[in-house]
N, C-alpha and C positions, 0 to 999 in steps of 0.2 A: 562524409562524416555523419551527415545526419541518419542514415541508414542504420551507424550501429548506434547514436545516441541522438535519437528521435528529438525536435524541437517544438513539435505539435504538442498540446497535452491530450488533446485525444488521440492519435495517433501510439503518444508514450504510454495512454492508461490501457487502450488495445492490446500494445504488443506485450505490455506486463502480465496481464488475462491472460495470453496466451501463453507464457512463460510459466504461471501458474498452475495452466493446466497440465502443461506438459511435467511438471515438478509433481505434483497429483498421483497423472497415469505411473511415472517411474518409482514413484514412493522417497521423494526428498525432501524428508520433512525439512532440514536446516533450508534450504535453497528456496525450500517454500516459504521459508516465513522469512527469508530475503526478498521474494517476492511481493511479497504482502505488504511486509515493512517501503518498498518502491512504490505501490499504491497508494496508502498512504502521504508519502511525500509531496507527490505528485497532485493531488488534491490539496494536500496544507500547500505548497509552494506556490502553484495556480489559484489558489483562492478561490479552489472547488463547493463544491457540499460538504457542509461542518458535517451532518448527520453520517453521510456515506464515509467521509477521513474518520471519523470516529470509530464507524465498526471495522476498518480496514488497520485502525491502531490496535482494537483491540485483538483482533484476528492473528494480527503478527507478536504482538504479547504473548498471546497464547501460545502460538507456534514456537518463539523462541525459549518459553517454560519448558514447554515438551523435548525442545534439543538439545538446551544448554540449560536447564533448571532456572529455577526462580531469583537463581542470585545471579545470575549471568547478567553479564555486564550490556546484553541486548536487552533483554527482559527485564532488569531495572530501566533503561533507558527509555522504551516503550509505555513502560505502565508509568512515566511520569506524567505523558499525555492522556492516558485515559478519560476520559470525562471533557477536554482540555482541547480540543483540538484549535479553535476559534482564537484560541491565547499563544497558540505557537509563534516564534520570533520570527521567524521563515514565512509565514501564510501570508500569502501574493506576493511574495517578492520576485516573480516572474511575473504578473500580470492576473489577470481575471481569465476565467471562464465558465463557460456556460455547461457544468456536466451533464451527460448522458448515458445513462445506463447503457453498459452492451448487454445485445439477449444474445442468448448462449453462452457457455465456459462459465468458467467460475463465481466470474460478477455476476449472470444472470437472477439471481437469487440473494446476492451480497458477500460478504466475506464467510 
């Protein structure tokens, strides 16, 4: 089980990177900013980098504006964290960790 639902958080923020890029190359935008929106999480729930869950909220904000428009029931739920991530009800409630940037693919650079 853990194969398709990783229990590492690096392990999970990896294989989402890569889920991201491949949503990229194919041009998915909605999947992408499912994507996005996963990264995210995974940092608010692990009690990653405020700074890094912040640009990965806003990043899927965006994304779900561009799929589902501004009133989309994603894109309101996103843009509630903006600014906010530190105040999420969720953040660490799986534990600590210690983030590290992956070099290459999409994190390379940030959201």
């Amino acid at each position: 089980m853990d194969a398709l639902f990783p229990t590492e958080p690096a392990l999970a923020y990896s294989q989402s990177l890569d889920l991201l890029d491949l949503c990229e190359e194919e041009g998915l935008v909605l999947e992408g900013a499912f994507a996005r929106a996963t990264l995210a999480m995974i940092l608010i729930m692990w009690g990653g980098e405020v700074e890094e869950g912040e640009k990965w909220v806003e990043s899927a904000w965006s994304e779900f504006v561009v799929a589902r428009g501004e009133d989309g029931e994603d894109a309101k739920r996103w843009g509630r964290w903006k600014g906010r991530v530190g105040e999420h009800p969720r953040r660490g409630c799986l534990g600590s960790w210690e983030f590290e940037k992956k070099e290459g693919g999409a994190g390379a650079g940030g959201p």
